[in-house]
C-alpha positions in Angstrom: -55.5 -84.6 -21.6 -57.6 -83.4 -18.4 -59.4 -80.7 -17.9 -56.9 -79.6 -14.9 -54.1 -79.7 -17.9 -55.9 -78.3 -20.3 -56.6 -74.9 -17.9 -53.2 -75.0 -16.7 -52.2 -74.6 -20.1 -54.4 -72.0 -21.0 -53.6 -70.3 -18.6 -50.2 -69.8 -18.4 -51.0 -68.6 -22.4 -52.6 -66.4 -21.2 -50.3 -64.9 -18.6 -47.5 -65.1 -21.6 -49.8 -62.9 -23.9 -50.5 -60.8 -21.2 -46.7 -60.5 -20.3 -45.7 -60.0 -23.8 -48.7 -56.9 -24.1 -46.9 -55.4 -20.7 -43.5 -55.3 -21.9 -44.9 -53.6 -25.1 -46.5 -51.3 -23.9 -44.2 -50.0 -20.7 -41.9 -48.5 -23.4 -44.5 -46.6 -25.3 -46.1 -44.8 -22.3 -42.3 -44.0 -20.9 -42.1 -42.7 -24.4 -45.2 -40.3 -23.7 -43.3 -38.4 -20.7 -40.2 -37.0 -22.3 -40.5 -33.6 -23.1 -42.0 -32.7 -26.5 -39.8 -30.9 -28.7 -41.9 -30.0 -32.0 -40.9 -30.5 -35.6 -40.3 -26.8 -35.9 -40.5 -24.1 -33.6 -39.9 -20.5 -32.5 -36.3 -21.0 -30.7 -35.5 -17.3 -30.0 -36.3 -13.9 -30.3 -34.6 -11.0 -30.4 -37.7 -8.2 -29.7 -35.4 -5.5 -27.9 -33.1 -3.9 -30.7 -29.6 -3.3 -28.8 -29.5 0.3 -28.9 -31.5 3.3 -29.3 -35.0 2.7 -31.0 -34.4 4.8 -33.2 -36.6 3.6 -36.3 -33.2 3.1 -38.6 -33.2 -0.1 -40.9 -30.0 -1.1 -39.1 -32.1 -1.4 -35.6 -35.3 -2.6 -37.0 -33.5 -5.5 -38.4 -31.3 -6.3 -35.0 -35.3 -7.1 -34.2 -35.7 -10.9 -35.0 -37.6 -14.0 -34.5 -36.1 -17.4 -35.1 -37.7 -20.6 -36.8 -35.8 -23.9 -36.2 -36.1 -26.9 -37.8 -35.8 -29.6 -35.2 -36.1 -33.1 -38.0 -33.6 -34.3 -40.4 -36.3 -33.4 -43.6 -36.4 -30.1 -44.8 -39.5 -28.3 -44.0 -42.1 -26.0 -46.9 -42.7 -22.7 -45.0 -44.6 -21.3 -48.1 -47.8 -19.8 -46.5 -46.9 -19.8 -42.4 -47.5 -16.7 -40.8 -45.4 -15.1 -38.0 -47.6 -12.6 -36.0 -47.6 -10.9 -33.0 -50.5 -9.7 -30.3 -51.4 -6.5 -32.6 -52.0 -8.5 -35.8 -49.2 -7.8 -37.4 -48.3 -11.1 -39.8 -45.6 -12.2 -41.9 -46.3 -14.9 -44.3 -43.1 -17.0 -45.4 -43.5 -16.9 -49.2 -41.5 -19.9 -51.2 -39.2 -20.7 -48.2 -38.4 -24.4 -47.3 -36.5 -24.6 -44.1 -33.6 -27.4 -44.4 -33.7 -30.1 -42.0 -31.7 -29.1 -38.6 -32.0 -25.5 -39.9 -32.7 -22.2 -38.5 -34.0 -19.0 -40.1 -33.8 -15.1 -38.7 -36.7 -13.4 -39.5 -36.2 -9.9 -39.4 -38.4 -6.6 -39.2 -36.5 -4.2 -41.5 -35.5 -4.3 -45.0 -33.2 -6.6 -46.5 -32.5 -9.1 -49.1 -34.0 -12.8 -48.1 -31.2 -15.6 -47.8 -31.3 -18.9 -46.7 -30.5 -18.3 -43.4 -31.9 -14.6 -42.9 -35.5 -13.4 -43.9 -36.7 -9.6 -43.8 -40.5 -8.4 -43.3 -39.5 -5.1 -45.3 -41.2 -3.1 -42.6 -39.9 0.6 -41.4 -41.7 0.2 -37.9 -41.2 -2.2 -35.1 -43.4 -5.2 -34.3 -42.3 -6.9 -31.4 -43.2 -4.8 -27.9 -40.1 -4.4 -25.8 -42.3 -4.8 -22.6 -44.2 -8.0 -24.0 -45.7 -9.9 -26.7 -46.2 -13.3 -28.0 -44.5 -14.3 -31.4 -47.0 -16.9 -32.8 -46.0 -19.5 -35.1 -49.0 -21.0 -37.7 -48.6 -23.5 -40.8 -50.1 -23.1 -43.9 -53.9 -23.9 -42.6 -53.4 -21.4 -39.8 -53.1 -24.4 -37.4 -50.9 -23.2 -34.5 -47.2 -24.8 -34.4 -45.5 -22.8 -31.9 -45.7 -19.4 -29.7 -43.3 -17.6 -27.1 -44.1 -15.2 -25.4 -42.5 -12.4 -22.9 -43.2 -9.8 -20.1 -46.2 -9.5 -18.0 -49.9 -10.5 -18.7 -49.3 -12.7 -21.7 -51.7 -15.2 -22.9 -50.6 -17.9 -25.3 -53.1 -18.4 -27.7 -53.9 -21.3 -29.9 
């Protein structure tokens, strides 16, 4: 074999490998431009009560946050806090969130269900003008945060 074959063939191995490497990794970095939906997040929140304010356990709990489970695996909520720009924090005690599930947390009193969770608290929490509902796991890592009205910082 000569040396003229020899780089010839080497080379176009090397153009192959260097093919294959482009067409693996054109997908992946694609990938990295959809929009990132997280594992579970705060989908919707409720922080006007429809009605008068008027401090009644029927309005504080038409006051909600809701937790969604976006993967098919169920999801151990047992320590996550839900808080809002005052400090005020619920922590989900043994609650796993099913997989493509959602959860209302309430502010008044009420018995805890699958589907509907109750902070037992006779005051509101979320500001009607704004706030920011913060969403942290079990090591107080952030997960998710929405916020509304003027002058709202999300925080991490």
């Amino acid at each position: 074999m000569t040396v003229s074959k020899t780089v010839a063939r080497l080379t176009a191995a090397a153009l192959t490998c260097a093919a294959v490497t482009a067409a693996i990794a054109v997908p992946a970095s694609a990938a990295d431009h959809r929009p990132h939906r997280p594992n579970v997040e705060i989908s919707r929140v409720q922080y006007d009560s429809p009605g008068r304010d008027d401090r009644s356990n029927r309005s504080l709990n038409k006051e909600w946050v809701e937790i969604t489970n976006n993967t098919r695996r169920s999801v151990n909520l047992d320590g996550w806090t839900l808080s809002d720009e005052d400090g005020h924090t619920y922590t989900f005690d043994h609650y796993r969130l099913e997989g493509r599930a959602t959860v209302r947390v309430h502010t008044g009193i009420g018995r805890d269900t699958s589907a509907d969770l109750y902070q037992d608290r006779r005051h509101y929490v979320w500001d009607n003008r704004s706030d920011t509902a913060t969403l942290r796991n079990d090591h107080d890592r952030f997960v998710d945060d929405t916020s509304w009205g003027q002058h709202r910082h999300h925080r991490r």
